[in-house]
N, C-alpha and C positions, 0 to 999 in steps of 0.2 A: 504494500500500500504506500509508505512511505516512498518507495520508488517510484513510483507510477506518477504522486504529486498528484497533493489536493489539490491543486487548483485546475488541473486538465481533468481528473475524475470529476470536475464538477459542472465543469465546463459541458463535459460530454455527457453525463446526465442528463443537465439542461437541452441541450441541443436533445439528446433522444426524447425528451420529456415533451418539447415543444413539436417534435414529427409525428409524436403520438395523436397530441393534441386536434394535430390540425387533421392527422386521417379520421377519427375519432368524430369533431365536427362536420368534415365533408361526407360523411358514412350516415353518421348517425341523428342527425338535424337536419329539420327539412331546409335551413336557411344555409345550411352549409352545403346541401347538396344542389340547392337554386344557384348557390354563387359557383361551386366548383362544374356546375354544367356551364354556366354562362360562359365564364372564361374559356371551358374547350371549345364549344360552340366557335367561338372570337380565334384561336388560335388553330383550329381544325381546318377552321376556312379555308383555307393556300393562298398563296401567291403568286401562283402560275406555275406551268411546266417548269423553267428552271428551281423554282425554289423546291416546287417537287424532289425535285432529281435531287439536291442539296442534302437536305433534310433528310431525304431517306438513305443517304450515305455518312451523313453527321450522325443518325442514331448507333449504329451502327460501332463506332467507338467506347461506345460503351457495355458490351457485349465483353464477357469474360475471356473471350478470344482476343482483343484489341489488349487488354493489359499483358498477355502471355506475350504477343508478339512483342509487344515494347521491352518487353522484361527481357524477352531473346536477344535484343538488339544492345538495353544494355551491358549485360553479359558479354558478349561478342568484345563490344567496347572496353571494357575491364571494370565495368561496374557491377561487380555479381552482385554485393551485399545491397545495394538499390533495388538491385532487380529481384531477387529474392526477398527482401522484407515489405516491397510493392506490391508483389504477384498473392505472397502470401496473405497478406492484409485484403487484396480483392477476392482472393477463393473464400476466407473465410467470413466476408461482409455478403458474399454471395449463394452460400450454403446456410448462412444462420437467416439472411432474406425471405427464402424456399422455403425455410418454415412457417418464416410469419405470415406470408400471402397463404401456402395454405390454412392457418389457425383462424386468417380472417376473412378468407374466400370473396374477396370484393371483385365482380362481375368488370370486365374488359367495359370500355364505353361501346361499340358495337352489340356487346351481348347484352346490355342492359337496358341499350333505347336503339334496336335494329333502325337501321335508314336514315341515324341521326348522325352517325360519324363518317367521314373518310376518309377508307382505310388505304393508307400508300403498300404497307407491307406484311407479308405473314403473319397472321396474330398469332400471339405467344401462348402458349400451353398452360401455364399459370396464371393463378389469380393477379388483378393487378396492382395493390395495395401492399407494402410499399413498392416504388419503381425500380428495380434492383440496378439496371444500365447506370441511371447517376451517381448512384452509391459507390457502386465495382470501381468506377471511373475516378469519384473523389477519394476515395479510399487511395485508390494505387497513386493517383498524381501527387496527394501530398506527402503522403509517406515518402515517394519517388525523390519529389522535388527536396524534401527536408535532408534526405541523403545527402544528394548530391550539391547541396548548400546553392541554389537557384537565385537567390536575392527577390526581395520582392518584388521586382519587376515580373522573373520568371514565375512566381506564384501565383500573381494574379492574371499572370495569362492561360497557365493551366487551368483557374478559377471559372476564368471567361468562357474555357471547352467544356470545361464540367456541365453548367450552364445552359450552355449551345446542347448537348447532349438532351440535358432537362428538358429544352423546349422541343427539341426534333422529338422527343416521344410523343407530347403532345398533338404536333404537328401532323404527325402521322398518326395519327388517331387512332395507339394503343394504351395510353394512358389520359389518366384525367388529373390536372393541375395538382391537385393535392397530392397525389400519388407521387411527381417527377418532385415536390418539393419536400416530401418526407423522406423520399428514398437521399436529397443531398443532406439532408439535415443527421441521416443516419452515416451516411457517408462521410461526412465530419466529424462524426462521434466516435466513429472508430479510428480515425486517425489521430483523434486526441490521447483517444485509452491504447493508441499500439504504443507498446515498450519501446525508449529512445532507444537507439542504437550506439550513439556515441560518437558524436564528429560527422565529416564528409566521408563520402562512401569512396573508396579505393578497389584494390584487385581482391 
């Protein structure tokens, strides 16, 4: 405990405490679930074929596949300990996810209001609460970036694709608002509670 440091267990508390919150209202109040349609509604819309085409390769990154690869590359590079305490912090935000969506079974925006979404891509086998792509993604880039000591420049530009990620779910209309903003809120929370490793990341 004392390692870990009160003040990141509390932080990441918080942060999980408040992703709860907000699935919790858009689930289970009718005023949450008017606002969390409205804004899909507003973001479902598209932009046009290109933004299509965008979007539906922006999601995409955040798919537990997109941090392996990264995590290959830094390895390659001579950053194992990056890539490893990245890859493994997204497996395990990604596995403990799989249970929550199933424990709370919250219906795809397509399966719940048929002809009111559209959909750019394969809808996902899982429930959709929380959105696990933003998580995997914030999970591995901060962990990533803390390694490899990024400066904040570089952090808030991974911040900016975590994000970008969040909203291409919505975009392609497999998730609903609450969903892509619980899953980042969780995705920070475990990067607060993963164990420091100690310095910049080397060979």
């Amino acid at each position: 405990m004392r390692a870990m440091g009160w003040r990141r267990l509390a932080w990441g508390g918080a942060l999980s405490a408040v992703a709860a919150g907000i699935g919790y209202a858009a689930i289970r109040t009718p005023t949450g679930r008017r606002i969390d349609r409205g804004l899909f509604a507003a973001l479902n819309r598209g932009g046009g074929p290109i933004a299509d085409r965008a979007m539906a390769g922006i999601t995409e990154l955040g798919s537990i596949g997109a941090p392996a690869a990264a995590a290959a590359v830094l390895a390659v590079a001579g950053r194992r300990r990056a890539a490893v305490r990245g890859l493994a912090a997204a497996g395990v935000v990604w596995l403990a996810l799989q249970g929550v969506k199933a424990l709370v079974d919250r219906p795809r925006p397509a399966d719940a209001d048929p002809g009111a979404a559209r959909t750019l891509i394969r809808r996902p086998r899982a429930a959709a609460w929380p959105s696990s792509h933003p998580a995997v993604l914030t999970a591995f880039s901060r962990i990533a970036a803390r390694e490899l000591g990024v400066g904040a420049l570089g952090a808030r530009l991974l911040g900016a694709l975590d994000v970008a990620v969040a909203v291409s779910r919505v975009y392609v209309g497999v998730h609903y608002p609450s969903d892509v903003v619980s899953g980042l809120l969780f995705g920070r929370a475990a990067a607060r509670w993963w164990p420091r490793g100690g310095g910049v990341a080397g060979g």
